[in-house]
Backbone as JSON Lines, residues from 0, in Angstrom:
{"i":0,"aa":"X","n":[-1.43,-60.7,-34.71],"ca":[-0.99,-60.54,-33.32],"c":[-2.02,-61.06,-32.31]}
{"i":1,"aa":"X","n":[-3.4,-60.75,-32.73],"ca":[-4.17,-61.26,-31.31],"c":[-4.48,-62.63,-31.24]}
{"i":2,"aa":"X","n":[-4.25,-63.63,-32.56],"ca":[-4.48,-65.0,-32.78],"c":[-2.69,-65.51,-31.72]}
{"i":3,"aa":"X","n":[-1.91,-65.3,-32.05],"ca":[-0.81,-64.99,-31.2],"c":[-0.46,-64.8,-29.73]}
{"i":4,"aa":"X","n":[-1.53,-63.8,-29.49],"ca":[-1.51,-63.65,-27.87],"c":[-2.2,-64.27,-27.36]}
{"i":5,"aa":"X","n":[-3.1,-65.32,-28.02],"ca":[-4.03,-66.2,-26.88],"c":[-3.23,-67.03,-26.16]}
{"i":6,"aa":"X","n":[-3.19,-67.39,-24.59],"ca":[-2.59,-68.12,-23.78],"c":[-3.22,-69.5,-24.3]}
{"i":7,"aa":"X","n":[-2.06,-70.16,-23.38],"ca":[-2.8,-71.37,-23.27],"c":[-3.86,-72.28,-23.16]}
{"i":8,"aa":"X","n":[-4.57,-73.05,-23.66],"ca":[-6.08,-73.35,-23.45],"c":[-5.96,-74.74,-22.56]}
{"i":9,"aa":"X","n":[-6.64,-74.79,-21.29],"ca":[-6.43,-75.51,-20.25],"c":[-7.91,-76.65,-20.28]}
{"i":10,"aa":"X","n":[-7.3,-78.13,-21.17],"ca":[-8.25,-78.92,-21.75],"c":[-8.86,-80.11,-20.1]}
{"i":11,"aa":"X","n":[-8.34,-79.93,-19.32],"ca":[-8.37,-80.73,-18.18],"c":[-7.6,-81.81,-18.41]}
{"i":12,"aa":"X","n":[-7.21,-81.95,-19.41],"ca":[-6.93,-83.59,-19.5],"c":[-4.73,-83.41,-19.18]}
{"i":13,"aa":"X","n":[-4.31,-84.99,-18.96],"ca":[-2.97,-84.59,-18.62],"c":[-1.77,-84.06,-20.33]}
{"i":14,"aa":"X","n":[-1.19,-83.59,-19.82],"ca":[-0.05,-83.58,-20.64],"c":[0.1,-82.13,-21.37]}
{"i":15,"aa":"X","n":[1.28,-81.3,-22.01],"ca":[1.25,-79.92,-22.17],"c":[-0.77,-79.24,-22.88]}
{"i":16,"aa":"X","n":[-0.6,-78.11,-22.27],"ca":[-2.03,-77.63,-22.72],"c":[-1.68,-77.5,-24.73]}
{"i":17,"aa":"X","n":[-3.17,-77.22,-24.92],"ca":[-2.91,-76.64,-26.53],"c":[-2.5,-75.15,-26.32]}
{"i":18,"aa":"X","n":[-1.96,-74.78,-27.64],"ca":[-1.46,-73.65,-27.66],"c":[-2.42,-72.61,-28.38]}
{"i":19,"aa":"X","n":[-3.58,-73.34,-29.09],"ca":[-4.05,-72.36,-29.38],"c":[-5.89,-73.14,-30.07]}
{"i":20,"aa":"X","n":[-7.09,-72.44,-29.67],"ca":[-7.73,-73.49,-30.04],"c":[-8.23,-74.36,-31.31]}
{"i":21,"aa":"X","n":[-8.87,-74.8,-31.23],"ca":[-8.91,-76.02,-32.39],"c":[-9.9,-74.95,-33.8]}
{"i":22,"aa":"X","n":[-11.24,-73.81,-33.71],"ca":[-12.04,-73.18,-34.64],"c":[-11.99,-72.06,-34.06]}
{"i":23,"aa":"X","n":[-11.95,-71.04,-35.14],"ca":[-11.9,-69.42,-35.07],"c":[-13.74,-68.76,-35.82]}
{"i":24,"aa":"X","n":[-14.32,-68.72,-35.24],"ca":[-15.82,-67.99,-35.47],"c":[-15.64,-66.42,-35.66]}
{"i":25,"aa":"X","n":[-16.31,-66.34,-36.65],"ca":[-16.03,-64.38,-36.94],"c":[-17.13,-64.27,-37.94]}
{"i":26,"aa":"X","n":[-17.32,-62.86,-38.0],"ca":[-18.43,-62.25,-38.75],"c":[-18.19,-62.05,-40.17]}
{"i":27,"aa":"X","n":[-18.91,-61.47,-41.16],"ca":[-18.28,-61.42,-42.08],"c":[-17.22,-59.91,-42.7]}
{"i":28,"aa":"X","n":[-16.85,-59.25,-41.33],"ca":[-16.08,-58.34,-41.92],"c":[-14.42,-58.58,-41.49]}
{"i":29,"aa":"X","n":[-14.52,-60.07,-41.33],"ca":[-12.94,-60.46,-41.16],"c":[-12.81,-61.59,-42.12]}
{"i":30,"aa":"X","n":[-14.0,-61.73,-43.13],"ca":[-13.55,-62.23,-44.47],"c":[-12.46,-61.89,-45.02]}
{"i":31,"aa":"X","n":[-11.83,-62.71,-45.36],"ca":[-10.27,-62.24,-46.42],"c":[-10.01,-63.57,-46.37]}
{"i":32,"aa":"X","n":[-9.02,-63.67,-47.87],"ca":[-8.18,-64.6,-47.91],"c":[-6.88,-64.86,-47.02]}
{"i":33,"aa":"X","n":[-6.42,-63.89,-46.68],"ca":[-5.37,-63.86,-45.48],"c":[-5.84,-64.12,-44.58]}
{"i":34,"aa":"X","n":[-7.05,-63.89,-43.97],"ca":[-7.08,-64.23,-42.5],"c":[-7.14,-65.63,-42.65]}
{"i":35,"aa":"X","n":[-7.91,-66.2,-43.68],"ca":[-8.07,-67.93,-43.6],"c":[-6.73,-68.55,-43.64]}
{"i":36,"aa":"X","n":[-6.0,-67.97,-44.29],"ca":[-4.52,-68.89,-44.23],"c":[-3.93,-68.84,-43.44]}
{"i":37,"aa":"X","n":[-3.9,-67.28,-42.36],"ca":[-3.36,-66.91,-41.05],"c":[-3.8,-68.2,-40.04]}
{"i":38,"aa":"X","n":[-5.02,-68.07,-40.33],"ca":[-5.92,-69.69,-39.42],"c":[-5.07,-70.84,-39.66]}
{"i":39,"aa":"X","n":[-5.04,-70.82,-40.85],"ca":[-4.59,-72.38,-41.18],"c":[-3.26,-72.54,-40.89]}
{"i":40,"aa":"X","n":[-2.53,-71.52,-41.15],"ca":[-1.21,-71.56,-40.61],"c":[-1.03,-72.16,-39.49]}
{"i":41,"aa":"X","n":[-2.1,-71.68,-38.47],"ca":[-1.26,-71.54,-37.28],"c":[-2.15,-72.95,-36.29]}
{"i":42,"aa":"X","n":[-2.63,-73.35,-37.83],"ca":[-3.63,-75.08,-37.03],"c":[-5.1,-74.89,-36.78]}
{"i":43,"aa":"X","n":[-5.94,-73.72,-36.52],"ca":[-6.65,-72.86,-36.67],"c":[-7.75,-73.29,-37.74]}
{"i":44,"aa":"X","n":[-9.42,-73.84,-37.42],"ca":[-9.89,-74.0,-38.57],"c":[-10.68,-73.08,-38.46]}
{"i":45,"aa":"X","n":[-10.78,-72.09,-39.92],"ca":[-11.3,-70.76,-39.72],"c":[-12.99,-70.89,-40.27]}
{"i":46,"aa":"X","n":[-14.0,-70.31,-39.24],"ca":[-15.34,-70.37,-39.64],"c":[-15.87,-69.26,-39.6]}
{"i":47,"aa":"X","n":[-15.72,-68.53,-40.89],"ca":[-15.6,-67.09,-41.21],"c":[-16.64,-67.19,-42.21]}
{"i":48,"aa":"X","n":[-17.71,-66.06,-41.95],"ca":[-18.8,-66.14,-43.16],"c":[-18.26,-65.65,-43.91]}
{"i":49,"aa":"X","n":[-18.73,-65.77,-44.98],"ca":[-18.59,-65.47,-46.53],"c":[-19.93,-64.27,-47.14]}
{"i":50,"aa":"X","n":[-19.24,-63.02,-47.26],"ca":[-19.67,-62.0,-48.05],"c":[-20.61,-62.78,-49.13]}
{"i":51,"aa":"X","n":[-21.89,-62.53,-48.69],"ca":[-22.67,-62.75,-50.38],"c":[-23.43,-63.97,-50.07]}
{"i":52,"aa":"X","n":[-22.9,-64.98,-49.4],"ca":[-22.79,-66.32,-49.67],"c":[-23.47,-67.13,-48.81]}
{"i":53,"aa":"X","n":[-23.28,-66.72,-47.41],"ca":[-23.35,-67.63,-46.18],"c":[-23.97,-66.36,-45.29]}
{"i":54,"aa":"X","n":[-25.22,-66.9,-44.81],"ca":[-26.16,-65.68,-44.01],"c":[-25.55,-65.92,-42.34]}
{"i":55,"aa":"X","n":[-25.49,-64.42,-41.21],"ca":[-24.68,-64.73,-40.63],"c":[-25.48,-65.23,-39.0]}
{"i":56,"aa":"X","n":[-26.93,-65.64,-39.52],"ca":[-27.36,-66.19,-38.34],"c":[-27.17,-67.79,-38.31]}
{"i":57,"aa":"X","n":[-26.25,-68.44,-38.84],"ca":[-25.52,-69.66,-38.62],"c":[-24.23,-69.17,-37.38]}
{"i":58,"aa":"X","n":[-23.43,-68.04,-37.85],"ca":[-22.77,-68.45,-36.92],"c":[-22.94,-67.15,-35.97]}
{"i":59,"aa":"X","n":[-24.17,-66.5,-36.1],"ca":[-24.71,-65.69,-34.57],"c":[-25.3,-66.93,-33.48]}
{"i":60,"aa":"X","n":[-25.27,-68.08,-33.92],"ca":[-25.55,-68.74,-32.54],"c":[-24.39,-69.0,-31.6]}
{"i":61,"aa":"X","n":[-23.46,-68.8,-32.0],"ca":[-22.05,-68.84,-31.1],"c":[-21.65,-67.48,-30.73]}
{"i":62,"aa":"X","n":[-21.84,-66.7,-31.3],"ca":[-21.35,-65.12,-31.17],"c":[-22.25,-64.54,-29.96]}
{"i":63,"aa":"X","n":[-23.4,-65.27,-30.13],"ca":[-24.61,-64.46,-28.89],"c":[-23.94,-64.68,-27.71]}
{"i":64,"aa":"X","n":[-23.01,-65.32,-26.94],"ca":[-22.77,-65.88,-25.94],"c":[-21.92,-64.51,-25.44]}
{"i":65,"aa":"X","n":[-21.3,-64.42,-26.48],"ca":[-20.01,-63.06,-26.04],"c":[-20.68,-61.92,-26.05]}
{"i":66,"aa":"X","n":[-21.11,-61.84,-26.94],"ca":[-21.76,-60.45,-27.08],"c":[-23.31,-59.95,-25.81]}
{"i":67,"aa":"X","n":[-23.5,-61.39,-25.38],"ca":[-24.57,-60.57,-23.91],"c":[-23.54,-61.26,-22.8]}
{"i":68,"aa":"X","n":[-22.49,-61.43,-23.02],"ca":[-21.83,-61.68,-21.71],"c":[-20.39,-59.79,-21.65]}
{"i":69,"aa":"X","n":[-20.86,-59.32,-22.56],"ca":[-20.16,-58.04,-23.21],"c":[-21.13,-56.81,-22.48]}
{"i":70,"aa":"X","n":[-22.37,-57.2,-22.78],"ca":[-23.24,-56.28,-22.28],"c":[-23.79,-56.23,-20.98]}
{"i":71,"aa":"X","n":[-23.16,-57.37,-20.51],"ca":[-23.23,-57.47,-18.77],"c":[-21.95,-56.55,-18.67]}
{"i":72,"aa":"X","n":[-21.43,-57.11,-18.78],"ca":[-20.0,-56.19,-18.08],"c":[-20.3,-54.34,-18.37]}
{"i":73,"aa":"X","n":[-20.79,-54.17,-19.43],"ca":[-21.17,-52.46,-19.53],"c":[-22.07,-52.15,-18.98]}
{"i":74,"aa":"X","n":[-22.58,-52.86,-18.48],"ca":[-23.74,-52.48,-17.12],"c":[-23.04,-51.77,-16.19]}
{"i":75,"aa":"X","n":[-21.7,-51.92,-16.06],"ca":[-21.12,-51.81,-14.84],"c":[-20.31,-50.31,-15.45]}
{"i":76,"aa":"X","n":[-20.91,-49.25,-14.91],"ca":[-20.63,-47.91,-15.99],"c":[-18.74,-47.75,-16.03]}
{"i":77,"aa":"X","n":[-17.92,-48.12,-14.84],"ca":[-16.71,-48.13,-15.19],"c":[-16.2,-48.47,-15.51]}
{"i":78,"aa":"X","n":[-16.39,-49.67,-16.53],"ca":[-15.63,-50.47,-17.05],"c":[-15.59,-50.07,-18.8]}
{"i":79,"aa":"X","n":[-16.99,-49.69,-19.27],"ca":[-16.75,-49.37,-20.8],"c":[-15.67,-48.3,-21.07]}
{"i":80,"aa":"X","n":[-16.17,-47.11,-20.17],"ca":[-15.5,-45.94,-20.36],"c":[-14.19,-46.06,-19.33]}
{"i":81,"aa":"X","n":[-13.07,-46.15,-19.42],"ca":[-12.44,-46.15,-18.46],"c":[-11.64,-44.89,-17.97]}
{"i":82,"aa":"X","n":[-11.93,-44.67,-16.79],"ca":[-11.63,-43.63,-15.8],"c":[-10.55,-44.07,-15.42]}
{"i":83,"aa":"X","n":[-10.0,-45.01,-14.57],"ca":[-8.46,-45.48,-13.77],"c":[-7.44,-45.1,-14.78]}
{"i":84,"aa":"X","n":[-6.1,-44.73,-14.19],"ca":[-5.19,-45.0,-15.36],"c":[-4.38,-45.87,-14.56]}
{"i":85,"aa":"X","n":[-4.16,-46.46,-13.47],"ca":[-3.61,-47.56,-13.13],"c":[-4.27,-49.22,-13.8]}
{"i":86,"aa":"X","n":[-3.51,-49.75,-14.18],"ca":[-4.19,-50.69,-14.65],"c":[-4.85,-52.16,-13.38]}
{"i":87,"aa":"X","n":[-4.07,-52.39,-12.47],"ca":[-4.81,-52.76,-11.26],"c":[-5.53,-52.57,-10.85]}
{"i":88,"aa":"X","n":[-6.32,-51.1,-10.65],"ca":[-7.5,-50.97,-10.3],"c":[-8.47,-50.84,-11.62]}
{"i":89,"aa":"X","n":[-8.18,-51.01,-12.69],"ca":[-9.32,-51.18,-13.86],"c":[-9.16,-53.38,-13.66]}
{"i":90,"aa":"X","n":[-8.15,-53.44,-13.38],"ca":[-7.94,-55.22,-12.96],"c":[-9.71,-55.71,-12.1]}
{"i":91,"aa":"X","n":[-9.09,-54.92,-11.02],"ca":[-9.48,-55.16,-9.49],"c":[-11.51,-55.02,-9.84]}
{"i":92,"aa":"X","n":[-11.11,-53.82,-10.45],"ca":[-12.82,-53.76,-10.63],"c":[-13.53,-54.33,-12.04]}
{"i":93,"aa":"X","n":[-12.86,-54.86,-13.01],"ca":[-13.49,-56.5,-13.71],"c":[-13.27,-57.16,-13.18]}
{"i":94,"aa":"X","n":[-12.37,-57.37,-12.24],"ca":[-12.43,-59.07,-11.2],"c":[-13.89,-59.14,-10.47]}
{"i":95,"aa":"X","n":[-14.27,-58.16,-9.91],"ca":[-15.57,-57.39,-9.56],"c":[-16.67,-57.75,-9.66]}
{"i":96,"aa":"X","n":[-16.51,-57.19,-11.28],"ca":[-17.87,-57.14,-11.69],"c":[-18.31,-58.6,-12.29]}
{"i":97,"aa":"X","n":[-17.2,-59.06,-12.96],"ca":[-16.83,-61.13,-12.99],"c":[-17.66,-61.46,-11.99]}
{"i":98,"aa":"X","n":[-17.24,-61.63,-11.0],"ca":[-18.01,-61.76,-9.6],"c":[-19.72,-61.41,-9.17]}
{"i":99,"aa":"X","n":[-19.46,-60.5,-9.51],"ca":[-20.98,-59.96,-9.14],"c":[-21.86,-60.63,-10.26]}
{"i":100,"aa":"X","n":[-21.38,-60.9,-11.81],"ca":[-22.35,-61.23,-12.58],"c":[-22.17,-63.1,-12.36]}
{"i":101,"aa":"X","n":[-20.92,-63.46,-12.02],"ca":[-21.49,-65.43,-11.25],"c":[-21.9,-65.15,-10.38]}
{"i":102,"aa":"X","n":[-21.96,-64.56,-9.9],"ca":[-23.2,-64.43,-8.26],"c":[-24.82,-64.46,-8.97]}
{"i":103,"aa":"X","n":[-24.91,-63.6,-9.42],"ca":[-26.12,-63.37,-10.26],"c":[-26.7,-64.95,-10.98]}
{"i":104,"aa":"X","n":[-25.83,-65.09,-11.81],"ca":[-26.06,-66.22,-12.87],"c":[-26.36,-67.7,-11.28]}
{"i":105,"aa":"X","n":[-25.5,-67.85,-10.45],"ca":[-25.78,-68.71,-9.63],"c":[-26.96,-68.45,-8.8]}
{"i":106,"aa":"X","n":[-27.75,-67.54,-8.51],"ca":[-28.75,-66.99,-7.77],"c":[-30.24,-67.48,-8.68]}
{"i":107,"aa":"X","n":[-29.82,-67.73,-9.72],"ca":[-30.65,-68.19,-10.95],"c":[-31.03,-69.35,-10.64]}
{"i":108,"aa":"X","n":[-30.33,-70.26,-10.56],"ca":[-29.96,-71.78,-10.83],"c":[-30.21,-72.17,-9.21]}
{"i":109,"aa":"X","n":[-30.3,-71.35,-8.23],"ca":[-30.22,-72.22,-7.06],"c":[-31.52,-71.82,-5.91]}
């Protein structure tokens, strides 16, 4: 289901977007033979470590990106734990905190 729910991927270039992207990166506790064929099924080339086999600081250099762009956002104490039960205002305040951390990242650079 969640390989499924990814929207559209918006390549800049003209003509319909892809539907889904080109490599799937994961750790090694989504090793299985099903998930690789789920990949392949669906066009999907799966780069899934291997239990035993394949150490997983090859593909922690791609994973680091999410995972401290994960720990920015829990900086922001309402967002891990969530308090709102409207979902617009749990919206409204990651649009937010999005914001506040490119503000940051541009304050860097300029």
């Amino acid at each position: 289901p969640t390989l499924d729910a990814i929207p559209p991927l918006s390549t800049g270039r003209r003509g319909r977007p892809r539907r889904r992207p080109d490599k799937l990166h994961a750790d090694k506790a989504y090793e299985a033979k099903a998930r690789r064929q789920e990949c392949r099924a669906r066009g999907i080339v799966p780069r899934i470590a291997r239990k035993g086999i394949e150490s997983s600081q090859k593909l922690g250099r791609h994973r680091w990106v999410v995972e401290r762009t994960h720990a920015w956002f829990n900086r922001f104490r309402r967002l891990p734990v969530r308090y709102e039960r409207r979902a617009d205002i749990y919206d409204a305040f990651t649009t937010l905190a999005a914001s506040l951390i490119t503000l940051n990242q541009i304050r860097r650079f300029c």
